[in-house]
N, C-alpha and C positions, 0 to 999 in steps of 0.2 A: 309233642311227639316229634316235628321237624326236628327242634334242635338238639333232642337226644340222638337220634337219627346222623347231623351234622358231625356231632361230636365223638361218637361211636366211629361212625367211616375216619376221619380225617385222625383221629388217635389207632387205628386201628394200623392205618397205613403208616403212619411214623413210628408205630412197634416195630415192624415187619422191616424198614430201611437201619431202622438201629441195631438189629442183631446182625448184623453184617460184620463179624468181630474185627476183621482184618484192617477196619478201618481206623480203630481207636488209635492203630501208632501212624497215620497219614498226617496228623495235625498236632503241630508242635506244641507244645505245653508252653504257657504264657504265665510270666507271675503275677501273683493276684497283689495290689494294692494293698500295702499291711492295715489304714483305717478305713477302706473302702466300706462305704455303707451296705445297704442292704439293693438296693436299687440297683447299686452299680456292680454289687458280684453276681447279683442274677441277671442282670446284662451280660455278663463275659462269660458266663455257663450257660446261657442258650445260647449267643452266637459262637461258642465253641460247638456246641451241638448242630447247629444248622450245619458245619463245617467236615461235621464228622457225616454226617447223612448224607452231605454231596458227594464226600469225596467215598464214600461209599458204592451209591448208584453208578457214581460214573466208574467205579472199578468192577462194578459188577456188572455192566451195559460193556464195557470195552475188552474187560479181560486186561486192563491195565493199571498198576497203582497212577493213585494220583500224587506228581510228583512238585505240586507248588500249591498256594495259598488258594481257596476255593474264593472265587465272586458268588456262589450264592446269598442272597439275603431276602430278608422279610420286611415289609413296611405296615408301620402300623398307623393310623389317623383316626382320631374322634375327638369328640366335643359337645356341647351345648350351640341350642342355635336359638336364637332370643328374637322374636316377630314383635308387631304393636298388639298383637291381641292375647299372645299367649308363648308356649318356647316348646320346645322338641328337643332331640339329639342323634347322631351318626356315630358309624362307627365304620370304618375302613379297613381292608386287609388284603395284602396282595406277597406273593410270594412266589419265587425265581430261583431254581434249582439250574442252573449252568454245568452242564457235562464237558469239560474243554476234552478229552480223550472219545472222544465222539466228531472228532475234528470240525467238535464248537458246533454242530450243527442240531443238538437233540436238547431242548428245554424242559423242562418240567414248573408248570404255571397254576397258581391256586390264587383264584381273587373273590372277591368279595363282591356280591351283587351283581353276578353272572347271566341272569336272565334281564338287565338291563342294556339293551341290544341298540339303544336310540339316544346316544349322548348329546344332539341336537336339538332332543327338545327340552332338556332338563335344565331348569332354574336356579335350580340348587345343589344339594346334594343328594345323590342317585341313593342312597342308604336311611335316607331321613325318617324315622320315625318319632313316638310319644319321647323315646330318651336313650341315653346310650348303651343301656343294656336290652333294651326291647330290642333297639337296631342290632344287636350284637347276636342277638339271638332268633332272629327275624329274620334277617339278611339270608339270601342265599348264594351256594360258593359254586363257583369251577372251575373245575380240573382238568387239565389239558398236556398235549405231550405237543412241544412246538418244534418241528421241525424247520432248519432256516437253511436256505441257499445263497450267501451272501452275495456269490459270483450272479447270481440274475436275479437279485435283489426280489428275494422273494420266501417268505413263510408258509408254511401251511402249520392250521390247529386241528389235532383231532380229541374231543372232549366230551365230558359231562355236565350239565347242571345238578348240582350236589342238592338234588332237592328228591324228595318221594311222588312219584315214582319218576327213577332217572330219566333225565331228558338228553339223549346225544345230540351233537352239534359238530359242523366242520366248517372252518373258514381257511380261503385262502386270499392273501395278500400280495402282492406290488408293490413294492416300494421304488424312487427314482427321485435323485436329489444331486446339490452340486452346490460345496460352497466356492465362493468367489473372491477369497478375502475380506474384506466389507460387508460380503451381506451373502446369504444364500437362499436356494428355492428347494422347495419337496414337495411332491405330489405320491398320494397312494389309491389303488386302485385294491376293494375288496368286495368277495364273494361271500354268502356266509349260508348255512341251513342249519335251521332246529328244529328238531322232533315236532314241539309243540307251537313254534313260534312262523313255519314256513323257513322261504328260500327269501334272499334278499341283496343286495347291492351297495357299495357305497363309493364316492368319491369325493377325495380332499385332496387343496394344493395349499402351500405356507409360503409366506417369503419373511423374513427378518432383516435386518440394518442393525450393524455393530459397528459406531462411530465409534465407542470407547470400549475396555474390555470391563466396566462394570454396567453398561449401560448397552441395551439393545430394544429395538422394536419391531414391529410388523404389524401383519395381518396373518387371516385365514380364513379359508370357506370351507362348509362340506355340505353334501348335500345326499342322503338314502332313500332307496327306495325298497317298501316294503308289500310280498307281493301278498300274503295273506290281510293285511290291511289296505291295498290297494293307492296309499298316497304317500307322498314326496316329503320328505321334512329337512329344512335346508337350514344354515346356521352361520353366520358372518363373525370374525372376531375380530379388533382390533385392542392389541394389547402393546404393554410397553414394563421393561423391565429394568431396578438399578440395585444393585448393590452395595449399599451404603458405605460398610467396610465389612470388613471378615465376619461377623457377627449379623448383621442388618440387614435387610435388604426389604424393599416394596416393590408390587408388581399393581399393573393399573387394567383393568379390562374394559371393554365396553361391545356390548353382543348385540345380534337381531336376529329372531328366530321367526322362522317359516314353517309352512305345512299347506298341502290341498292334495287333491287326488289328480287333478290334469297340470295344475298351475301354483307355483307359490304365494300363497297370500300373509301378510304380515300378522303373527301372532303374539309377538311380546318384543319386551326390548329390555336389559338390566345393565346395568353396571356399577363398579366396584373396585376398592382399593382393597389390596392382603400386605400386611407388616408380620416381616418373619422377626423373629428373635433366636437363634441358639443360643442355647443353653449350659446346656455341655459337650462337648467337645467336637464330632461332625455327627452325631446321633441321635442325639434330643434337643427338639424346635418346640416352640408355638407359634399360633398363626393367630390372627385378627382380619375378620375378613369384612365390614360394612357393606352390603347392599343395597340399592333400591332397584326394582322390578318395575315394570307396566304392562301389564296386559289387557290386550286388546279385548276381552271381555268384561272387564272393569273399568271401560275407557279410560283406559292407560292412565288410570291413577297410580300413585306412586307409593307401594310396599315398601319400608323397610325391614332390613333383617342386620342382625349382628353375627357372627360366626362365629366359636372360640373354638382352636382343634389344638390337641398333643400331637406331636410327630417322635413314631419312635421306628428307628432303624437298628435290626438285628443281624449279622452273621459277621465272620472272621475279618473283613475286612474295615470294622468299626472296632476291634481289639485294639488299636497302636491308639 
């Protein structure tokens, strides 16, 4: 019943942005590839589609054609994920409607696994279930309208969790950063409420090192506090990333994750290499991602895990 429920709403809304007729002549007609497979024309008729929706909305929010190529797009992520005892799979989805005739400041945001509120204490991936149509169909979305203030570095969301019965939610953000050539910092301060979930807090700062332009590293911390669960969950990263050539690249992580109600105490610790490959062209990747885990309730004995994800990127700006 969820996912007919999911499916209904979210097709219901893309009926309703597509008969916006005015927009059909906003987006240039592109020629299709005379042996182009099957794969690849339904690539260029959705994200022609994503293109005609944005540029729609935003003409119907402003009262103005849209007069350039839309940034909206779609991202897609799943896979199997392979344990020592058994395997699962995920499925990911997040989508970014850009109104630039809204002077850039009004979003429209649909992601995947919306009632995952706590990225600090997750292991794995936030989506994981039995396999990747369970996750696909399991997962829960939301929908949100993101207004941005970029002059004092600052968003606000006002949304739904796309689940029965709706759950509203608002967050506001802070953002404050400064690259420096070499290297830069960011720190973000947020707010957040849900219906079902309480009121809650978060704070993160980053720093990175960019010796070379295919190579960079850093760290980062965060740390939330939630007030309907009463305790702190804090989360350390030290990651490292290179570029192999146009095609390659590996990123390196290594995490420590927190939690208590007055004080942080150490609850796990993982790390892990991801090898991207593209594929075709800047739109379709795969990822390989090896883990091992320890946590502190299995004295930090050593889980491994294998990742496998597709990456697939949709809207006009992955047509050229």
């Amino acid at each position: 019943m969820r996912c007919h429920f999911h499916c209904c709403l979210l097709t219901g809304g893309l009926l309703v942005l597509s008969n916006f007729g005015y927009a059909d002549d906003l987006v240039e007609p592109l020629e299709e590839e005379p042996d182009s497979a099957w794969w690849q024309s339904t690539h260029t008729n959705v994200s022609r589609t994503i293109g005609r929706w944005s540029n729609s909305t935003d003409a119907f929010l402003s009262g103005k054609d849209s007069d350039g190529q839309s940034d909206s797009f779609v991202r897609m992520r799943f896979g199997p994920i392979f344990e020592e005892e058994d395997s699962s799979g995920f499925f990911d989805f997040s989508a970014r409607m850009k109104l630039p005739n809204t002077e850039k400041r009004l979003r429209f945001v649909i992601e995947s696994n919306g009632d995952s509120i706590i990225p600090e204490n997750e292991l794995g991936e936030s989506s994981q279930q039995g396999s990747v149509v369970e996750s696909a169909f399991k997962t829960s979305f939301s929908a949100a309208v993101n207004f941005v203030r970029e002059d004092l570095g600052a968003d606000f969301d006002a949304g739904v969790l796309v689940d029965f019965p709706l759950d509203p939610f608002m967050r506001l953000r802070f953002n404050q950063g400064h690259d420096h050539g070499g290297w830069r910092w960011y720190q973000k301060q947020e707010g957040f409420a849900y219906y079902s979930k309480g009121v809650g807090a978060r704070y993160g700062v980053s720093v990175s090192l960019y010796p070379q332009d295919r190579f960079h590293y850093g760290a980062d911390f965060s740390v939330v506090w939630l007030d309907q669960e009463g305790e702190f969950y804090g989360r350390e990263n030290v990651f490292a990333y290179h570029a192999i050539d146009d095609k390659n690249s590996m990123s390196y992580q290594l995490s420590f994750l927190q939690s208590g109600d007055h004080s942080l105490e150490p609850d796990s610790f993982l790390y892990n290499v991801q090898y991207e490959r593209r594929l075709y062209r800047d739109w379709l990747s795969v990822q390989l991602k090896p883990q091992f885990t320890h946590e502190a309730e299995d004295d930090y004995q050593g889980k491994f895990s294998l990742t496998m994800a597709l990456v697939i990127l949709l809207g006009p700006q992955y047509l050229k």
